[in-house]
C-alpha angles and dihedrals in degrees: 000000000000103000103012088073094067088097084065092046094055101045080044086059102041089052089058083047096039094134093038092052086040101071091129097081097243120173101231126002114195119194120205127200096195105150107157101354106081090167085063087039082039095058105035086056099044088107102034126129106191122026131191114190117191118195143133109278119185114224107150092262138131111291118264089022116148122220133182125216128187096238085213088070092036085060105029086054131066109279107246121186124051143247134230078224124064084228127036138177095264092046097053096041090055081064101037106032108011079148093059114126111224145087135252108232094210117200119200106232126214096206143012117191137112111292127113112246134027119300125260092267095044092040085054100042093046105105091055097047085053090054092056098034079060105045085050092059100046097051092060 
């Protein structure tokens, strides 16, 4: 879905750059590609203490902007948006894990249409979006 898979090619990357991101010292950092299967996502985060989701989140911003959000507000407050899924992860953790410390690093897409890999502005702009997607990772 063009755009909405840029969630999959930065964890890609930040698994390649672990030890470079984990500068805080955690004890264990697990990365999830999850992309459509929230049972799998579901059951790899059912101990976690601290959760970062990056997806695509359309906000009506300048493509490739990158925008943090406290989970815990994604998940207290009425879920707006819409999935190409009846259930999604978030949906499913407001009911499951309202509680869940974390954030939602929310990248604004270009385009969202069936086609395999990023559009031509967020291809361009990657290495950018990755910077940030990692500096905000290593300052929490």
């Amino acid at each position: 879905m063009t755009d909405d898979g840029i969630g999959v090619w930065i964890v890609e990357k930040l698994i390649q750059n672990k030890d470079a991101v984990n500068k805080s010292g955690a004890e264990e950092v697990l990365y999830i590609i999850g992309e459509t299967d929230f049972d799998f996502c579901l059951d790899q985060i059912e101990n976690a203490g601290y959760l970062i989701i990056i997806d695509a989140v359309k906000m009506n911003k300048e493509p490739g902007e990158v925008t943090v959000f406290p989970l815990k507000e994604v998940l207290a407050g009425p879920l707006q948006g819409h999935s190409a899924h009846d259930h999604h992860l978030l949906s499913m953790l407001s009911y499951l894990r309202k509680d869940l410390d974390g954030i939602l690093i929310g990248i604004e897409p270009c385009e969202v249409a069936f086609h395999i890999g990023l559009s031509d502005i967020l291809s361009r702009n990657f290495p950018e979006i990755l910077h940030k997607v990692e500096n905000i990772i290593i300052e929490i």
